[in-house]
C-alpha positions as a Markdown table, in Angstrom:
| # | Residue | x | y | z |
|---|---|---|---|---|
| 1 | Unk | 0.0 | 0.0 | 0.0 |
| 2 | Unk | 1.9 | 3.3 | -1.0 |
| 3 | Unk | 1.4 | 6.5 | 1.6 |
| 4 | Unk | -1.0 | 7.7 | -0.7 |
| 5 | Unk | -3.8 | 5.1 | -0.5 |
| 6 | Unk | -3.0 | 4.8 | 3.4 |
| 7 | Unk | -5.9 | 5.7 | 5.2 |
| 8 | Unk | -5.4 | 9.4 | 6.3 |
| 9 | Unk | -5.9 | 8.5 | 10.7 |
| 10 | Unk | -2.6 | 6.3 | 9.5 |
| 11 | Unk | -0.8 | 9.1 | 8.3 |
| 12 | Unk | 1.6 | 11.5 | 10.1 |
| 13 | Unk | 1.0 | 14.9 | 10.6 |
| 14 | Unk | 3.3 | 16.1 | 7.7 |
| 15 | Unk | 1.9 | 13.6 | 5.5 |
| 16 | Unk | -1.6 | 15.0 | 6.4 |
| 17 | Unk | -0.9 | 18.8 | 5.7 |
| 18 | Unk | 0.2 | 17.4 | 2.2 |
| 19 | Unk | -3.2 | 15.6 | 1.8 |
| 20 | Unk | -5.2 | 18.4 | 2.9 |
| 21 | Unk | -3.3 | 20.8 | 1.0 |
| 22 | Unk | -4.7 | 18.6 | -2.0 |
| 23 | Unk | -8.8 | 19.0 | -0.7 |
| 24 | Unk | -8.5 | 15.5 | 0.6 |
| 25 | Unk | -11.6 | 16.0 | 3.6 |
| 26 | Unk | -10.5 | 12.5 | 5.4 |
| 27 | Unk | -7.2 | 14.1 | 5.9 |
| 28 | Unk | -8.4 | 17.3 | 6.8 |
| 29 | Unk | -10.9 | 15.2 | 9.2 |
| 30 | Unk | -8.4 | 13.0 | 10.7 |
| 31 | Unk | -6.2 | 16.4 | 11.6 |
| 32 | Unk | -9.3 | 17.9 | 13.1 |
| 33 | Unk | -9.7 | 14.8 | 15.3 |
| 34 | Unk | -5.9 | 14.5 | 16.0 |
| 35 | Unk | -5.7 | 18.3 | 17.1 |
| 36 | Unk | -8.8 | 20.3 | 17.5 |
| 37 | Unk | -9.5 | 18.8 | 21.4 |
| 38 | Unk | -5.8 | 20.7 | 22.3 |
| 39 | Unk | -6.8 | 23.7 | 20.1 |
| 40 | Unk | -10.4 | 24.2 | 22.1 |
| 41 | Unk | -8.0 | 23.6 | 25.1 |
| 42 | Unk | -5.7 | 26.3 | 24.1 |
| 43 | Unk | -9.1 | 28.2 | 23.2 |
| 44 | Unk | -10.9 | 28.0 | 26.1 |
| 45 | Unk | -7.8 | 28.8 | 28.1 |
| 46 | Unk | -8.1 | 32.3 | 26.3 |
| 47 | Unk | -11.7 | 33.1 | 25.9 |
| 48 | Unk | -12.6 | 31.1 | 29.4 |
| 49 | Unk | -15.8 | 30.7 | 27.6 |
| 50 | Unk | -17.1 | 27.3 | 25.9 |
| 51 | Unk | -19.4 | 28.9 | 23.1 |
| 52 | Unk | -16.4 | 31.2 | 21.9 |
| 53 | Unk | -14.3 | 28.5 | 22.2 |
| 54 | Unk | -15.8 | 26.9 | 19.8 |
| 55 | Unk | -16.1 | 29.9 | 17.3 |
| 56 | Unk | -12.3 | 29.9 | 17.6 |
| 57 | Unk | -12.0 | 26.9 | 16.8 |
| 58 | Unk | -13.9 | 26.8 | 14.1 |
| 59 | Unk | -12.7 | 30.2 | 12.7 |
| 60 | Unk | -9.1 | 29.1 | 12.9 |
| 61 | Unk | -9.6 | 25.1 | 11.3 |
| 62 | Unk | -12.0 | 26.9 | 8.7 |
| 63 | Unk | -11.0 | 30.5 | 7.2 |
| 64 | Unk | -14.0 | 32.7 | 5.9 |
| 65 | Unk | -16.1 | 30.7 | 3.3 |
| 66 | Unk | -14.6 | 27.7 | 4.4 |
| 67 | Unk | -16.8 | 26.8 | 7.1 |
| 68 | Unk | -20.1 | 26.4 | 4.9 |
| 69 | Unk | -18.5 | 23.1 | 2.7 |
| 70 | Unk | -19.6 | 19.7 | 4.4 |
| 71 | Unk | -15.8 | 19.0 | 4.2 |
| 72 | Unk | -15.2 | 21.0 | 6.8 |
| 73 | Unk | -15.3 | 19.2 | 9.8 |
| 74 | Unk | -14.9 | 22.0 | 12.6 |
| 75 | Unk | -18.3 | 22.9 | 11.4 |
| 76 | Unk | -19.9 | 19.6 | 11.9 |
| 77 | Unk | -17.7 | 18.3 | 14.9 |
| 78 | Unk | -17.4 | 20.0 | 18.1 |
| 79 | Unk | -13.8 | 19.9 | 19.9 |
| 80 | Unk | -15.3 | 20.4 | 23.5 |
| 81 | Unk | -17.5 | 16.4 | 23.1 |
């Protein structure tokens, strides 16, 4: 199996980037799984407020227009759960 039929929660963080630089949304996924519970962390540190938190979050993983596309997953998935 070559590193680019590997499924992306297989991949290393480098590896990812590369996929999601390509609109691959399982990589982009997986990185949101691997990372976005320690960026609502970081978040929430800041803000000290769950909600905005969130938007953070979200705003950071998904820049302006971003956010709306199913492939997105800050905007289906929330980092808090």
């Amino acid at each position: 199996m070559t590193a680019s039929l590997a499924p992306a929660v297989d991949l290393g963080d480098v590896e990812l980037m590369v996929r999601v630089q390509a609109d691959d949304p399982d990589a982009f996924g997986a990185l949101y799984d691997r990372f976005g519970a320690r960026a609502y962390r970081v978040a929430y540190a800041i803000s000290r407020d769950g909600t905005r938190a969130e938007d953070i979050v979200q705003e950071a993983t998904c820049p302006s227009g971003v956010a709306a596309r199913p492939t997105c997953p800050s905007a289906a998935r929330s980092p808090a759960g």
